[in-house]
Structure formats: C-alpha cells, structure tokens
TORPA-4810 file (N, C-alpha, C, O; in nm, 3 decimals):
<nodes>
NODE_1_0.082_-0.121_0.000_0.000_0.000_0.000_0.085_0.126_0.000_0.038_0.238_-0.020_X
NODE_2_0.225_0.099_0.026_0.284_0.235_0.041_0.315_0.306_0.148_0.379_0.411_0.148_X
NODE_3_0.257_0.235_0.266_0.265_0.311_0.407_0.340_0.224_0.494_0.318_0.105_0.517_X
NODE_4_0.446_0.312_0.545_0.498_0.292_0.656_0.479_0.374_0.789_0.481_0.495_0.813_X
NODE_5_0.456_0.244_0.878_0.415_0.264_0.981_0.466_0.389_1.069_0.589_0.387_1.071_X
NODE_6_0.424_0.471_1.125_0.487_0.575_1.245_0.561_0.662_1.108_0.623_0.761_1.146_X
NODE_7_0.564_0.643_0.977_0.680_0.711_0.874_0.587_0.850_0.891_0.466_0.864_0.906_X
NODE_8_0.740_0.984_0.880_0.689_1.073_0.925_0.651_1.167_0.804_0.649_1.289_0.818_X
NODE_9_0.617_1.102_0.674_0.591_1.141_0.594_0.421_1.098_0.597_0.351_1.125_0.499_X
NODE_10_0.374_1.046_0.693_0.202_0.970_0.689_0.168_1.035_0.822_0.079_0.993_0.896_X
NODE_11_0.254_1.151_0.847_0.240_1.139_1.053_0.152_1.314_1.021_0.214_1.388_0.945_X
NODE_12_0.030_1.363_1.074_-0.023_1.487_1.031_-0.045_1.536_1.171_-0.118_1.467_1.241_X
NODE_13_0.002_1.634_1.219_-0.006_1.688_1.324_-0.112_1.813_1.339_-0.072_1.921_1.295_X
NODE_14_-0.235_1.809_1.394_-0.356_1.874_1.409_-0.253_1.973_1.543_-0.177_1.903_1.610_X
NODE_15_-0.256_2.100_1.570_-0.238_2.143_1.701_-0.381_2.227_1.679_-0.385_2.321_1.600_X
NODE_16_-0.486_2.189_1.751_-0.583_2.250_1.797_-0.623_2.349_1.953_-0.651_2.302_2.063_X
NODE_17_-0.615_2.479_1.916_-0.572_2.558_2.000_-0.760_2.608_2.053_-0.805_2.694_1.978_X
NODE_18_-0.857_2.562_2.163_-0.981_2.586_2.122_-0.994_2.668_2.284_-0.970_2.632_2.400_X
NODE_19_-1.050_2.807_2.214_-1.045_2.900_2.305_-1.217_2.868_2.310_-1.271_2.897_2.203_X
NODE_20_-1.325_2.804_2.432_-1.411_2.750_2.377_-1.515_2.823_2.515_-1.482_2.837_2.632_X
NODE_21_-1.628_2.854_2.456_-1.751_2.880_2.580_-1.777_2.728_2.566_-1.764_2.671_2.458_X
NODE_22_-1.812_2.670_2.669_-1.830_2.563_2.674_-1.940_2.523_2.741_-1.908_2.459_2.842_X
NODE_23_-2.116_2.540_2.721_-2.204_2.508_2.787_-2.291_2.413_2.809_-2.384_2.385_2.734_X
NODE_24_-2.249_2.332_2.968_-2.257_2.183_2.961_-2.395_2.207_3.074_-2.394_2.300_3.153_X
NODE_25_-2.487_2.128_3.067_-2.652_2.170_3.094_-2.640_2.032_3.193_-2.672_1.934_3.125_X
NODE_26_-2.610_2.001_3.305_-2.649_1.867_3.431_-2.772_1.820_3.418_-2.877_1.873_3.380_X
NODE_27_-2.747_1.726_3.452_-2.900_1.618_3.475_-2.964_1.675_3.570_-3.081_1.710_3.552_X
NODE_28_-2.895_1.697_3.698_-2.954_1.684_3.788_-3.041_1.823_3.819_-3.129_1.844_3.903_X
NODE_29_-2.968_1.931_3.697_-3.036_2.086_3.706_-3.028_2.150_3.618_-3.042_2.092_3.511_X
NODE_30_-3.005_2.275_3.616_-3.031_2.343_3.472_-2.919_2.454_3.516_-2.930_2.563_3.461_X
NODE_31_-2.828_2.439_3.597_-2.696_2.474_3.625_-2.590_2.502_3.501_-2.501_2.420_3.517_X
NODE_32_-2.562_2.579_3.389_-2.457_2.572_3.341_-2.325_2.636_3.376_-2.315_2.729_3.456_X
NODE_33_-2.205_2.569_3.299_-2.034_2.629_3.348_-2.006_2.652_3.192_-2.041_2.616_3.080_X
NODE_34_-1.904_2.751_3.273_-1.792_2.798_3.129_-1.656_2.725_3.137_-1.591_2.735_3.241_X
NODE_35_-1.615_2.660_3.046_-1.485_2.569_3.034_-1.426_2.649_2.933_-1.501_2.703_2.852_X
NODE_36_-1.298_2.665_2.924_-1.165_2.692_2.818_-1.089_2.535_2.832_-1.087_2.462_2.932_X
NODE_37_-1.016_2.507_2.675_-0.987_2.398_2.663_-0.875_2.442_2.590_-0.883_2.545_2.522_X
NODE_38_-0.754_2.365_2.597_-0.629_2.353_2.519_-0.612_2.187_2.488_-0.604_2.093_2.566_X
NODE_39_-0.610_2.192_2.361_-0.620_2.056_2.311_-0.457_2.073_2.216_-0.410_2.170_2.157_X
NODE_40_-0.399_1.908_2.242_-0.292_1.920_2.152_-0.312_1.824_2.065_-0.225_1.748_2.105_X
NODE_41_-0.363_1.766_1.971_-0.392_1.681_1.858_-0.285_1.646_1.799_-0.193_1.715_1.755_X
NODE_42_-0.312_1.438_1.801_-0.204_1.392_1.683_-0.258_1.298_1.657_-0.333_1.230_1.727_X
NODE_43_-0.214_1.280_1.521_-0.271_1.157_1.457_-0.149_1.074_1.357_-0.047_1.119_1.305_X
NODE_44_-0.198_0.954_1.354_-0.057_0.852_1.259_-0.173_0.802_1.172_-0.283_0.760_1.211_X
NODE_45_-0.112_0.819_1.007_-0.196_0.697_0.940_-0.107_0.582_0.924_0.005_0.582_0.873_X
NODE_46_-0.156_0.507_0.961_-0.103_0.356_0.954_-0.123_0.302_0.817_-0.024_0.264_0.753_X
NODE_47_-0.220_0.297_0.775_-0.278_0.281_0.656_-0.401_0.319_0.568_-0.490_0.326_0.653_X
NODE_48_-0.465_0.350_0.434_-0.531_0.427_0.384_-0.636_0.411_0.479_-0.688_0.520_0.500_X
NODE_49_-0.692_0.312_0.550_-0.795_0.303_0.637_-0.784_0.336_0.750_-0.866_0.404_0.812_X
NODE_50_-0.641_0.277_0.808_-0.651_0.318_0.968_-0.571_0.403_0.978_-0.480_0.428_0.899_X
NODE_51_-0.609_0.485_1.132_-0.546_0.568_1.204_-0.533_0.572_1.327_-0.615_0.505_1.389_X
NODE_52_-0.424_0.653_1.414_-0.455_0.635_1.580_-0.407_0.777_1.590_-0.341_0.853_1.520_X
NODE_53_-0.470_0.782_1.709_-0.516_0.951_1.710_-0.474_0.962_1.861_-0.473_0.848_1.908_X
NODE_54_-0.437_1.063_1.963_-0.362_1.097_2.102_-0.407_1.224_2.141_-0.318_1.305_2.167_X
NODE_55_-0.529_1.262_2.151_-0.527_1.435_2.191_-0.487_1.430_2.382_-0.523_1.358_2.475_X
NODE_56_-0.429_1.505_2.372_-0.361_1.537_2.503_-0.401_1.734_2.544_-0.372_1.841_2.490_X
NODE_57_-0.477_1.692_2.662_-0.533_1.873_2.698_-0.563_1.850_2.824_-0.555_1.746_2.890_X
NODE_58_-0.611_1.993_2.861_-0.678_1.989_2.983_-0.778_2.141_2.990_-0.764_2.256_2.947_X
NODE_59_-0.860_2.082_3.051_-0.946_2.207_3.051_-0.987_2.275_3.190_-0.973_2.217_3.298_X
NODE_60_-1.051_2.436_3.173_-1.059_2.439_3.323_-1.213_2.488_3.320_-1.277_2.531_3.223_X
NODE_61_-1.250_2.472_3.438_-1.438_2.441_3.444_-1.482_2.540_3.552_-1.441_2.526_3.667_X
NODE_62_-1.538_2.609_3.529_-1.609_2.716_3.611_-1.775_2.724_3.597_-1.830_2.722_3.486_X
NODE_63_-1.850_2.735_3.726_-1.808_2.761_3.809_-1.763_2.665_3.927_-1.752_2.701_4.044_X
NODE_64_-1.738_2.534_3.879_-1.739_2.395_3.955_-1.599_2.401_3.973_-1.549_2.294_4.008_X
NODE_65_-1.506_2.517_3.956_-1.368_2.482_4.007_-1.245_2.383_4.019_-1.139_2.373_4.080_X
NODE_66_-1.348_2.288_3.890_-1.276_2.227_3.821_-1.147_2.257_3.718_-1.152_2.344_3.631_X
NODE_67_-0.999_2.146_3.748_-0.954_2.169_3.632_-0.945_1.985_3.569_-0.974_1.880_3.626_X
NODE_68_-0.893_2.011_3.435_-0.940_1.831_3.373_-0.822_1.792_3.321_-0.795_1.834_3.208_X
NODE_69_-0.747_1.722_3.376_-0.606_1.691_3.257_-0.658_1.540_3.157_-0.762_1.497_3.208_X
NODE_70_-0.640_1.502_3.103_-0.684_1.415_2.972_-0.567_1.408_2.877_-0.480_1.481_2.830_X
NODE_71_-0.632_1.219_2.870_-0.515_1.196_2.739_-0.628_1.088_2.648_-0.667_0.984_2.701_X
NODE_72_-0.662_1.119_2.540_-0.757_0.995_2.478_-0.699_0.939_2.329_-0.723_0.984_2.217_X
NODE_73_-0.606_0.813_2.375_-0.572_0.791_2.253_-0.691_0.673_2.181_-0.743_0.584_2.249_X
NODE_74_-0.715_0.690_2.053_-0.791_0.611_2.009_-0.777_0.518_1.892_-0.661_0.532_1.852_X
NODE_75_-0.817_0.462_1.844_-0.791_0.409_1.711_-0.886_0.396_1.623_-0.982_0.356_1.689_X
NODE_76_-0.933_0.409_1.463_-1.043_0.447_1.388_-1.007_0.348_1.263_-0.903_0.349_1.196_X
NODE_77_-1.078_0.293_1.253_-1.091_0.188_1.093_-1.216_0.246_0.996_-1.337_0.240_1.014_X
NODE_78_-1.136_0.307_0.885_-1.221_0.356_0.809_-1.303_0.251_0.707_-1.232_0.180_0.635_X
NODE_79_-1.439_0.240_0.699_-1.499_0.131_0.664_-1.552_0.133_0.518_-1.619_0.231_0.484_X
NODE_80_-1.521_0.003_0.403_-1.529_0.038_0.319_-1.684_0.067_0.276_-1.779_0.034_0.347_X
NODE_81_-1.697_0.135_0.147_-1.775_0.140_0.077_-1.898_0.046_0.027_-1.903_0.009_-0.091_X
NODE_82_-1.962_0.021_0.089_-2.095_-0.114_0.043_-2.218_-0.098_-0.003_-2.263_-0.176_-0.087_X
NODE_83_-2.294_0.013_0.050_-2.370_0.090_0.018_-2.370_0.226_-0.059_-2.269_0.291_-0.030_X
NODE_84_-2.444_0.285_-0.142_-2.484_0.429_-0.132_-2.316_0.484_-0.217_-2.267_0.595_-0.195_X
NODE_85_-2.251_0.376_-0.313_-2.116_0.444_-0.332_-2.116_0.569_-0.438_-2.008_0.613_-0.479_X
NODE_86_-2.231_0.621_-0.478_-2.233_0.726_-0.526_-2.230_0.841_-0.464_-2.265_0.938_-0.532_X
NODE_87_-2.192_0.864_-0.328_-2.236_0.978_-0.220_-2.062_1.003_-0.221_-1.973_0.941_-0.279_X
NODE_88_-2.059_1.099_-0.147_-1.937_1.135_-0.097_-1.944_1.154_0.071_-1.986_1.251_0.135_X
NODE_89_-1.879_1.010_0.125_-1.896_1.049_0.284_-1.808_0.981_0.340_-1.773_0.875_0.288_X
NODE_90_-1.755_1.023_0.452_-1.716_0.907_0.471_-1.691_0.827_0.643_-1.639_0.897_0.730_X
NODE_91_-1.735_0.672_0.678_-1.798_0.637_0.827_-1.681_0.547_0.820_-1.622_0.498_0.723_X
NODE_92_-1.653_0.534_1.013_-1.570_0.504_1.049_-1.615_0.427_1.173_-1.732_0.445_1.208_X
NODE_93_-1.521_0.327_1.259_-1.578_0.216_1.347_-1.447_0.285_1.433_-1.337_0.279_1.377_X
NODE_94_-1.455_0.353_1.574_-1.368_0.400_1.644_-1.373_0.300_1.777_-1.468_0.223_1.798_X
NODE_95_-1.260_0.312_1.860_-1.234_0.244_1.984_-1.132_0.298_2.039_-1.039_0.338_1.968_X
NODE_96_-1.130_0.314_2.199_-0.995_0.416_2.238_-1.065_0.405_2.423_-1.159_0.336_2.462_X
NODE_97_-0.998_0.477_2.485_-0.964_0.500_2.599_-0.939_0.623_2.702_-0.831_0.646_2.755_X
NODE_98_-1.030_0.680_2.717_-1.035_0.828_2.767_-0.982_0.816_2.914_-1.049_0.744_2.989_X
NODE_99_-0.872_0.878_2.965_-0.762_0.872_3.057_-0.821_1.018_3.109_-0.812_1.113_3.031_X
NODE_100_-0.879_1.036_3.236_-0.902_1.169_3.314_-0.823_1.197_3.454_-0.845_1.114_3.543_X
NODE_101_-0.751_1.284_3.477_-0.776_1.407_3.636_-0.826_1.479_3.704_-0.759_1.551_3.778_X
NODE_102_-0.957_1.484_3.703_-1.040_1.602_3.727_-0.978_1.666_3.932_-0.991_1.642_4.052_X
NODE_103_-0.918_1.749_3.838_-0.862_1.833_4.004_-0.991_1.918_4.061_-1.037_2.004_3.987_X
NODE_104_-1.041_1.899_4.174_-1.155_1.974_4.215_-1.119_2.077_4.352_-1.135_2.033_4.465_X
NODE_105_-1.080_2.189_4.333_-1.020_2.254_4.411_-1.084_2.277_4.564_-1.030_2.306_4.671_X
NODE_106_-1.263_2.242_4.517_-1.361_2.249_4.658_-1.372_2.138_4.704_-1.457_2.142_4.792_X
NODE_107_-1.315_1.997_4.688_-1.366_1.899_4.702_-1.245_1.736_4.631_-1.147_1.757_4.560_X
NODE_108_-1.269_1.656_4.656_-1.188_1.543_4.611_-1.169_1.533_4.457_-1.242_1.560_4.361_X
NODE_109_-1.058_1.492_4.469_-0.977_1.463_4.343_-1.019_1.350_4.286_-0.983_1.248_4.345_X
NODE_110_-1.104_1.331_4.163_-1.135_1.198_4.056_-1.046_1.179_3.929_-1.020_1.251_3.833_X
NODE_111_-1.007_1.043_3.968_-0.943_0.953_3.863_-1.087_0.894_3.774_-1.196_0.872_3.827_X
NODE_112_-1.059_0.880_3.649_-1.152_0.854_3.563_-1.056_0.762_3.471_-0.937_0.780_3.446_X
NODE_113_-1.155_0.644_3.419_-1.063_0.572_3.330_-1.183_0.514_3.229_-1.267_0.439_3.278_X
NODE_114_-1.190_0.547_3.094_-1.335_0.496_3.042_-1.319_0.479_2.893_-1.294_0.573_2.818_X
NODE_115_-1.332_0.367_2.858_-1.279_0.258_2.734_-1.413_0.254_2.681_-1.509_0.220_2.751_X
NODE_116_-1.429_0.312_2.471_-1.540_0.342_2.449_-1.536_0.274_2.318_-1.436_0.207_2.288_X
NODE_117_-1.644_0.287_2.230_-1.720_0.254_2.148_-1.749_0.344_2.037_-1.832_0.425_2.079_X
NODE_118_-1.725_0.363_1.936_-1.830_0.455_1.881_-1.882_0.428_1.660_-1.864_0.323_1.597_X
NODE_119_-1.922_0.519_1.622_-1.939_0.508_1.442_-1.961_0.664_1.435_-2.059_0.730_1.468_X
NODE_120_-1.908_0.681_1.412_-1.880_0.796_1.315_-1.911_0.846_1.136_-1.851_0.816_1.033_X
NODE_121_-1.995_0.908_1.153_-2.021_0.975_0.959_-2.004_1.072_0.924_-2.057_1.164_0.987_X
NODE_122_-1.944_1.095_0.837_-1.960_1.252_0.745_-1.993_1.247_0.659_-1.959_1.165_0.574_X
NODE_123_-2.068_1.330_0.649_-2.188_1.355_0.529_-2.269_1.445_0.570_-2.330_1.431_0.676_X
NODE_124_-2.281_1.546_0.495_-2.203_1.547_0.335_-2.105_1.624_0.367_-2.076_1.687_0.469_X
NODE_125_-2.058_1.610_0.266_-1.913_1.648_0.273_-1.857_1.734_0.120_-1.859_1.684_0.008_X
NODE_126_-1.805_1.886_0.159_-1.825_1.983_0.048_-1.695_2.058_0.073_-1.637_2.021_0.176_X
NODE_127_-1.639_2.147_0.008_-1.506_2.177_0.049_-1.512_2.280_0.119_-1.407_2.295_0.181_X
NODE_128_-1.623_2.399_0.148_-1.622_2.452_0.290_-1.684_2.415_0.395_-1.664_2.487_0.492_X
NODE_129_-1.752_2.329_0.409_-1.809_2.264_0.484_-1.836_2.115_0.501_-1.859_2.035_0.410_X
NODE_130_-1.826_2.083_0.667_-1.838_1.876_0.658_-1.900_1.861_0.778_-1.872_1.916_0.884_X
NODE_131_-2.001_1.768_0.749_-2.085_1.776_0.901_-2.095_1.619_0.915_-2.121_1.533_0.830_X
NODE_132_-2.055_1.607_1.106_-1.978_1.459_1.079_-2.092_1.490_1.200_-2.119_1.590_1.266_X
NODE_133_-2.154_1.326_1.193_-2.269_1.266_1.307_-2.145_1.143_1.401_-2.073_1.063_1.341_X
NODE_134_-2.147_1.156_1.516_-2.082_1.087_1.609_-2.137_0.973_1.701_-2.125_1.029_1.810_X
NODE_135_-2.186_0.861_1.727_-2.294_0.756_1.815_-2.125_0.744_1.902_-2.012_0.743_1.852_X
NODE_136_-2.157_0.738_2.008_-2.016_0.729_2.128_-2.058_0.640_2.246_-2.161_0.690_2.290_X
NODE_137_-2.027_0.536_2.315_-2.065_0.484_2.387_-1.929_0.429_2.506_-1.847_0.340_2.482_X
NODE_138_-1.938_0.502_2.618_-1.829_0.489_2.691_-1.879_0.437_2.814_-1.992_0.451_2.861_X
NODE_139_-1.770_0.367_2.866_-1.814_0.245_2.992_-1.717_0.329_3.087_-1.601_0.356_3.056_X
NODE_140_-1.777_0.368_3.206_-1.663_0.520_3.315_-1.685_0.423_3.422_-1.782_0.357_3.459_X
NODE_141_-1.519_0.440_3.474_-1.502_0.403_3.625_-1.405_0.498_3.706_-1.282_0.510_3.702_X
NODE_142_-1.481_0.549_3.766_-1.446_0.660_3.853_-1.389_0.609_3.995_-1.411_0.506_4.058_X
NODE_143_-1.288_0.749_4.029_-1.194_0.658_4.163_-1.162_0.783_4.236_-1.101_0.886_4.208_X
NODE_144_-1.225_0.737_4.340_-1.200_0.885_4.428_-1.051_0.853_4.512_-1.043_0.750_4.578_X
NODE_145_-0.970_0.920_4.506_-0.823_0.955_4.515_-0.761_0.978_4.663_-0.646_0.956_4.700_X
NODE_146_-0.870_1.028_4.736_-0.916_1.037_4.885_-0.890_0.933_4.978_-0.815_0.926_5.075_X
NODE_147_-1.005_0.818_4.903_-1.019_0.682_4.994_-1.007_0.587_4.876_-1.002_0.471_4.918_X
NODE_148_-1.003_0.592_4.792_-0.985_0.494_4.666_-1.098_0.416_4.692_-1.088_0.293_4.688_X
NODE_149_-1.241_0.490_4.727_-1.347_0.407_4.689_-1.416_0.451_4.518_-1.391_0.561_4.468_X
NODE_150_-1.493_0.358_4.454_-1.512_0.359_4.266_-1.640_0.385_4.267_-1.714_0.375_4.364_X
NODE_151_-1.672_0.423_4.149_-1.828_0.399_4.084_-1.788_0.390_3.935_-1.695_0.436_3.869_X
NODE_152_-1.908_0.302_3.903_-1.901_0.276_3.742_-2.080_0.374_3.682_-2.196_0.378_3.725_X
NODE_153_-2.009_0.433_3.569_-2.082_0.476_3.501_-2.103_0.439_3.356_-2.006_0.423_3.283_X
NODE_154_-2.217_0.426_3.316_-2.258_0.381_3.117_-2.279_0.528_3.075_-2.356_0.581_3.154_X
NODE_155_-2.237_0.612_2.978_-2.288_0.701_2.898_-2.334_0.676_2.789_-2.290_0.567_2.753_X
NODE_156_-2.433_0.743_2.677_-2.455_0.716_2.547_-2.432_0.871_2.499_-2.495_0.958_2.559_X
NODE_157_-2.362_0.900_2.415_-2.357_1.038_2.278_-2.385_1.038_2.213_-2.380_0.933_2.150_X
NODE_158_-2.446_1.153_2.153_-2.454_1.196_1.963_-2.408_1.329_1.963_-2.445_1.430_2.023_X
NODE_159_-2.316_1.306_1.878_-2.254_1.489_1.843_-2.307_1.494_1.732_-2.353_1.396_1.674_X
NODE_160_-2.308_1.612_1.689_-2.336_1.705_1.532_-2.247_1.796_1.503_-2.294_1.908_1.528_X
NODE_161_-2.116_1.802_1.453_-1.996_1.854_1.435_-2.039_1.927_1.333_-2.117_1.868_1.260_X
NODE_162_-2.011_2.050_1.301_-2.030_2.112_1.180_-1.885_2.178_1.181_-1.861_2.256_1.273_X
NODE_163_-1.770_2.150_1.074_-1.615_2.242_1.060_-1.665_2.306_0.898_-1.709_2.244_0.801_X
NODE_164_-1.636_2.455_0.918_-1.646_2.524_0.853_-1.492_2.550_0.780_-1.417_2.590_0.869_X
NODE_165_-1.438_2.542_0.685_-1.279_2.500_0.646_-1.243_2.613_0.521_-1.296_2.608_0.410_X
NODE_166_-1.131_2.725_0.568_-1.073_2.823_0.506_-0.966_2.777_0.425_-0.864_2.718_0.461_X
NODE_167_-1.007_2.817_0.295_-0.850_2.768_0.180_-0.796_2.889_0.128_-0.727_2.884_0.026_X
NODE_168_-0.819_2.991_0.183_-0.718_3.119_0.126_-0.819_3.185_0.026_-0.756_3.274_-0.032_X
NODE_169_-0.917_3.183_-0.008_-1.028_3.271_-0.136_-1.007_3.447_-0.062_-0.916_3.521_-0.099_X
NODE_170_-1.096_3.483_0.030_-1.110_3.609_0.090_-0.979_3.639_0.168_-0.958_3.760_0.178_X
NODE_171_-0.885_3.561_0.225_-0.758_3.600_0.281_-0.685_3.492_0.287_-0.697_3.390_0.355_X
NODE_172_-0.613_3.523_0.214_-0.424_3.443_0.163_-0.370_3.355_0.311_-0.318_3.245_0.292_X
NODE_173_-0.380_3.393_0.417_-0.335_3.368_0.532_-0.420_3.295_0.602_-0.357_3.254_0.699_X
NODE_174_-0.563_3.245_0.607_-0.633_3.222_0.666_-0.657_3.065_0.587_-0.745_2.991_0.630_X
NODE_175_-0.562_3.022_0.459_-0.587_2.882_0.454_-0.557_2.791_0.510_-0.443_2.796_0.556_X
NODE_176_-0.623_2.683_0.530_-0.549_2.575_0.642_-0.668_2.615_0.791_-0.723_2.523_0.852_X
NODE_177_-0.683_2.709_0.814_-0.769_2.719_0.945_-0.928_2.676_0.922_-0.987_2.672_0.814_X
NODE_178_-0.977_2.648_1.043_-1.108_2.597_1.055_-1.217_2.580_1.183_-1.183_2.515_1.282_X
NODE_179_-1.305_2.620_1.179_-1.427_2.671_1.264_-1.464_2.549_1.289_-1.541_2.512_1.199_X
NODE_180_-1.437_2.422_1.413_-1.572_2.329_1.446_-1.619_2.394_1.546_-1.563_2.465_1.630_X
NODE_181_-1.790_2.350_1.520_-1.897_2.366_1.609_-1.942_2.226_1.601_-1.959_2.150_1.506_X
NODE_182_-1.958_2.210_1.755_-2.022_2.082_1.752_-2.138_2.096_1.925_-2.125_2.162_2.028_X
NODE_183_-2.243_1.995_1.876_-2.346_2.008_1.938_-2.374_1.868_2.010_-2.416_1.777_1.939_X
NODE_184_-2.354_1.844_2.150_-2.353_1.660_2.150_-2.431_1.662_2.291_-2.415_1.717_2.400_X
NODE_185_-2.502_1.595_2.246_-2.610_1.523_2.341_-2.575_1.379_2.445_-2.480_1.303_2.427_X
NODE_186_-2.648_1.370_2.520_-2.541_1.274_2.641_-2.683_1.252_2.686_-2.783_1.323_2.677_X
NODE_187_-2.654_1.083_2.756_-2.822_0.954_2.813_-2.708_0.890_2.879_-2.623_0.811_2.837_X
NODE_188_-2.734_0.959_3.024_-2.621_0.876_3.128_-2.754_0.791_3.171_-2.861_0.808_3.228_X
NODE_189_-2.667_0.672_3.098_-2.771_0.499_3.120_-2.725_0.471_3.242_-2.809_0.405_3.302_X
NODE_190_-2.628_0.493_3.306_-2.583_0.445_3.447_-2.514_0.598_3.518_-2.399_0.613_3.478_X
NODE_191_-2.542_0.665_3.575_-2.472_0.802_3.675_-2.350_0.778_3.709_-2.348_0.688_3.793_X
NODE_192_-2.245_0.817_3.683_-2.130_0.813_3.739_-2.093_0.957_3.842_-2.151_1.054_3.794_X
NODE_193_-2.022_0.991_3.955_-1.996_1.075_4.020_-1.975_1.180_4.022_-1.993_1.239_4.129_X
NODE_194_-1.917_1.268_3.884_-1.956_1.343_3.801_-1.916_1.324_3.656_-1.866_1.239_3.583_X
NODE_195_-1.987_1.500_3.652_-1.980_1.520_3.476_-2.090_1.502_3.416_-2.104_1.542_3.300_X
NODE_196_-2.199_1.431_3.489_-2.324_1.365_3.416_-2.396_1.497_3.341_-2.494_1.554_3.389_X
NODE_197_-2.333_1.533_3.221_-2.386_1.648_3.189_-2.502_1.578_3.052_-2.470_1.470_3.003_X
NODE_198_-2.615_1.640_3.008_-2.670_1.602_2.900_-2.627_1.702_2.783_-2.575_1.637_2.692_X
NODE_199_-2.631_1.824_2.758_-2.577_1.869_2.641_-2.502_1.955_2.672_-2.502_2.020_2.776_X
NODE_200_-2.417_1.963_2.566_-2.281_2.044_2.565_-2.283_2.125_2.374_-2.315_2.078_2.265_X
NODE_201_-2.235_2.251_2.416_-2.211_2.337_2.295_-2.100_2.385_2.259_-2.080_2.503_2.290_X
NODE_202_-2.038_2.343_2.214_-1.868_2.348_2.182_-1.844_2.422_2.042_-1.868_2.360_1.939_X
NODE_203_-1.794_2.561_2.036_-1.729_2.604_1.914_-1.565_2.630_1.959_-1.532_2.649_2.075_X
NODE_204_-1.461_2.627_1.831_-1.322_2.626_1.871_-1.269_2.692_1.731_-1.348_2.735_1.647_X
NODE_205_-1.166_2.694_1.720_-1.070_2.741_1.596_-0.934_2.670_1.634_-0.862_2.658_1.733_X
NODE_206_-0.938_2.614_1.454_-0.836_2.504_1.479_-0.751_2.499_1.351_-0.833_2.532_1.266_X
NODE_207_-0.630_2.476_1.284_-0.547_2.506_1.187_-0.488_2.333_1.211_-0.397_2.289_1.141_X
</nodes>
C-alpha cells in the first residue's frame, strides 16, 4: 500500500488551540459552566484506512472549580464502501480509551478511566463545509483519590460537528484554518460521580 508505519511522511499533526464557551446543561439541574480547553492533537496513518489519534489537553471548568487533565488515545478503521457508493462520505468504526484528572479545588480529586465505542459519519461532505454525526458509547469508572473508593458509570452520545474549512479565497493567510462547532447530546444509562452532563455546545478554531 505504500505506508509505513509511524513514517513521518504519513504522521499529520492537528495542534488545535480551542479558546471554547463551553455550555454543559447537568441532569440533575439546569446549572450551566464555562470551560476553556487547550487541546494538543495527533494523529498517525497507519494505513489508507486506519489511524490512531492521542489528543492530550486539559481544561478548566467554572463555576465547579474544576480543572481536567486528559489523554484519549484512540484508534479508527475507516470502513469500506458497500452501500450508497455514489455519495461522498465518509464512516468510520472507532475504539480508544479516555484517561481523566479532574482536580476539584472544593472537594476530592477523581481519577476517571473509560474505554469506548463509537461510528462515526460525514456527510455530506463539500469543500467549505463537513458535518460529521458521532454515536459514542463509553463504559466510566471513577476513583475517588481520597479513599480509593469507585463507581461505574454507562454514557450514550450523539454529536453534530459542523467544521467550517478556510483555503485562502477572501484571505491568503487564513488557509489551512477551521471553525468546528459541535453540538452533543449525552443519556447517562448508568450516573457516574460526576460530569453527568446532557448537552454540551462546543465552538473552537483550529489550523
């Protein structure tokens, strides 16, 4: 196929810098916080199908005085074509491992460790615009740091990503950059200790 593994000619480095209002709506109320997020994005193609991906960030959460360190490396098999091959889209079968710190400055420190599921689509897909549908299904076991007593939590997601994508037309300098907004909905099937948020509104700017 042409690809060598980890070769740093297949290796694309996303640094996503997302200065983000971040409004996450609780189950338990109608309470929202403002989060800022620094995300560092990387990805390897292994091959025309697969990839593994490492975003490494942390975010900080107000007014819950939260801060979040995170590492979620994942892996994505892009799935062939069987259906519908006249469209332009393209779905993917993801699996990975979301690694959390949530430092709580009023209160105990949670370890989070939560190994997920998901399918992924884009469609449609146009050259200023790609709107990718996300199904996410993560299994959370939470560990309070205190007394090292756990809880397990089930989540279910759907995001609606919309990246709006600049190639230099109206300004020379502005190709390569790009606007996601994404909109993701959350069905905590089992409560975990926190975070149990149901929707979240995420816009960022990312090159």
């Amino acid at each position: 196929m042409g690809y060598t593994k980890f070769s740093v000619r297949y290796l694309t480095v996303h640094t996503l810098i997302c200065f983000i209002y971040n409004v996450n709506v609780a189950q338990e109320d109608t309470k929202t916080t403002q989060q800022i997020w620094l995300d560092y994005n990387q990805k390897w193609h292994l091959s025309e199908r697969l990839t593994i991906s490492g975003p490494i960030g942390v975010k900080t959460i107000s007014t819950d005085a939260w801060n979040r360190f995170y590492i979620s490396p994942e892996i994505a098999l892009k799935l062939r074509k069987t259906i519908l091959k006249g469209l332009d889209y393209n779905d993917e079968m993801r699996a990975g491992m979301d690694l959390y710190f949530n430092q709580n400055t009023n209160g105990d420190n949670v370890l989070e460790v939560s190994p997920f599921q998901g399918y992924s689509l884009t469609w449609p897909k146009q050259k200023y615009l790609d709107i990718r549908h996300y199904l996410k299904l993560r299994e959370r076991f939470q560990i309070n740091t205190r007394d090292w007593s756990h809880k397990f939590g089930l989540k279910l997601s759907y995001e609606l990503t919309f990246t709006i994508r600049f190639h230099g037309d109206l300004w020379q300098y502005g190709s390569g950059f790009y606007l996601p907004i994404a909109l993701r909905f959350y069905w905590n099937l089992i409560d975990a200790v926190v975070f149990n948020n149901v929707f979240r509104f995420t816009p960022g700017l990312g090159y």
